[in-house]
C-alpha positions as CSV (number, residue, x, y, z in Angstrom):
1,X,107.9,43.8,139.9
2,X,110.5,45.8,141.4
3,X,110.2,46.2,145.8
4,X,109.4,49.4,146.4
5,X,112.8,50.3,148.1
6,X,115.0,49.1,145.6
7,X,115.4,53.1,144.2
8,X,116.7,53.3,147.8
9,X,119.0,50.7,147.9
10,X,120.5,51.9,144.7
11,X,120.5,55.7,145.9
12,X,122.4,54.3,148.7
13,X,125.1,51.9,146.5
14,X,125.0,55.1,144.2
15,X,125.9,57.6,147.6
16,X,128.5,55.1,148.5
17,X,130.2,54.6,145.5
18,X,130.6,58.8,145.2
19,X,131.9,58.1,148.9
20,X,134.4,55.2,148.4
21,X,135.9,57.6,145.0
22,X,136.1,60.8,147.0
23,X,137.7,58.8,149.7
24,X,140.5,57.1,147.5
25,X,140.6,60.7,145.4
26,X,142.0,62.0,149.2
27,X,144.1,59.1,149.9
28,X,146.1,59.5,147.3
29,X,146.4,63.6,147.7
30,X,147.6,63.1,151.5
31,X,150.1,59.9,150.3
32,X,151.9,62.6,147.7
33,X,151.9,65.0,150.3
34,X,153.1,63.4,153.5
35,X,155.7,61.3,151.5
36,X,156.2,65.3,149.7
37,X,156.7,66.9,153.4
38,X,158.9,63.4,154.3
39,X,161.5,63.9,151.6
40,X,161.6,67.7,151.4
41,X,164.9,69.0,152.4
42,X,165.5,70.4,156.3
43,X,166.2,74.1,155.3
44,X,164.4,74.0,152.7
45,X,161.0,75.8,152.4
46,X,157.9,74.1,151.5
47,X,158.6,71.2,148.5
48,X,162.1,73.1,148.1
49,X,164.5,70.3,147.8
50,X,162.4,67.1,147.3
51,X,164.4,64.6,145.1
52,X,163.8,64.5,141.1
53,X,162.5,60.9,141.3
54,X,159.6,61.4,144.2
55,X,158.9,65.0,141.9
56,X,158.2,62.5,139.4
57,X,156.6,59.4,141.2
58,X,154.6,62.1,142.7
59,X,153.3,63.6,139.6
60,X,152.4,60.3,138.0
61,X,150.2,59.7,141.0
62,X,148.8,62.7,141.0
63,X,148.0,62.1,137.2
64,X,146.4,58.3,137.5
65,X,144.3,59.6,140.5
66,X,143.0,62.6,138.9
67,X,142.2,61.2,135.4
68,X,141.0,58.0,137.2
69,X,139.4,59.4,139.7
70,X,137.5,62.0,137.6
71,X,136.1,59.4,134.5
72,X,135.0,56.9,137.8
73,X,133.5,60.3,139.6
74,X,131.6,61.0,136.4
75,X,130.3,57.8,136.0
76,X,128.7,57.2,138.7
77,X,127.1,60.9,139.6
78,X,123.8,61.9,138.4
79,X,123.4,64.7,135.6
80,X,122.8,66.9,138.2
81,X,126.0,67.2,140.2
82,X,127.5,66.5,136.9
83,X,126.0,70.4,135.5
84,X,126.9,71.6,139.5
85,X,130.7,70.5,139.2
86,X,130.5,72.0,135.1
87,X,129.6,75.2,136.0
88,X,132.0,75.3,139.3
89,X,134.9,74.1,137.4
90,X,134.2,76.3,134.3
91,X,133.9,79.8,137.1
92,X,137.3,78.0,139.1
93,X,139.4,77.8,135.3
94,X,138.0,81.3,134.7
95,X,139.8,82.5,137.3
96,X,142.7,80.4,136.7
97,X,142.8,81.8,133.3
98,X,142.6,85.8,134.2
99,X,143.8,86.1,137.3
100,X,147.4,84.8,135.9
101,X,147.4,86.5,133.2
102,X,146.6,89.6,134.9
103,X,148.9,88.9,138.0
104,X,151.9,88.3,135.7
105,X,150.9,91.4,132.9
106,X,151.5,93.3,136.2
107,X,154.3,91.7,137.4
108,X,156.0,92.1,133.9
109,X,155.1,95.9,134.2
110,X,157.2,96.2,137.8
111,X,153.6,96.7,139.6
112,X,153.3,93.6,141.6
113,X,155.6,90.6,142.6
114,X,156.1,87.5,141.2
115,X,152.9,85.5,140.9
116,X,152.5,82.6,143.2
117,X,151.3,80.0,142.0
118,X,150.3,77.9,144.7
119,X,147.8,80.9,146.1
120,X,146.1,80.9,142.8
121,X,146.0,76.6,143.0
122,X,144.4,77.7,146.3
123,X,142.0,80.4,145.4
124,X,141.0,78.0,142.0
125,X,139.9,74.8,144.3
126,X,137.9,77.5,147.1
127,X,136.6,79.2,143.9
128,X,135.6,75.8,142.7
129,X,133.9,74.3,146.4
130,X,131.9,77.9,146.8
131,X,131.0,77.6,143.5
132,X,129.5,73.7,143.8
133,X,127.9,74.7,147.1
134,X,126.2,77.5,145.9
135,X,124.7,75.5,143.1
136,X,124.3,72.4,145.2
137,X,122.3,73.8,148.3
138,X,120.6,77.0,147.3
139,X,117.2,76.6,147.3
């Protein structure tokens, strides 16, 4: 017969594996972007400059630790925060989707400038967190 805290103990190795993978998942983000900030170009502004081979050392880290990092995530989360993270990454690529394509439309038409890219990145991943925390800690 099982002890009666052994749901705890694996609630706890479960919790620490989500951890450890979250951890790693950030480790690898700051690597590409202090080594990103290190080779960028003195005048330039920011990753204007950085040299073809880091651009593309970078992206295959960023590639490995996303795929990885994602099917390990998903593995070891519950069916829970797996429909949470669904549902805020479905409302994050949404918004992804339509506010490009409406940002450049406009931008084609003379109304607006340029889209930049890195605000909608930005406003994607904050779109994505609200999103998760309103599903994971409403009552």
């Amino acid at each position: 017969m099982d002890k009666p805290s052994s749901g705890l103990a694996a609630a706890r190795a479960r919790r620490k594996r989500i951890v450890w993978t979250v951890a790693a998942l950030a480790a690898s983000g700051a690597v590409v972007g202090f080594f990103s900030a290190l080779f960028e170009a003195e005048d330039g502004a920011f990753l204007e400059g950085i040299p073809a081979a880091w651009a593309v050392a970078a992206s295959i880290v960023t590639v490995l630790a996303v795929l990885g990092g994602g099917y390990y995530y998903n593995r070891v989360i519950d069916e829970l925060d797996r429909r949470d993270n669904q549902w805020a990454s479905a409302l994050a690529l949404n918004l992804l989707f339509v506010g490009y394509a409406c940002w450049y439309l406009n931008w084609k038409g003379g109304l607006v400038p340029e889209p930049q890219h890195e605000a909608l990145i930005l406003a994607a991943f904050i779109v994505a967190m609200l999103a998760y925390a309103w599903k994971k800690f409403r009552p």
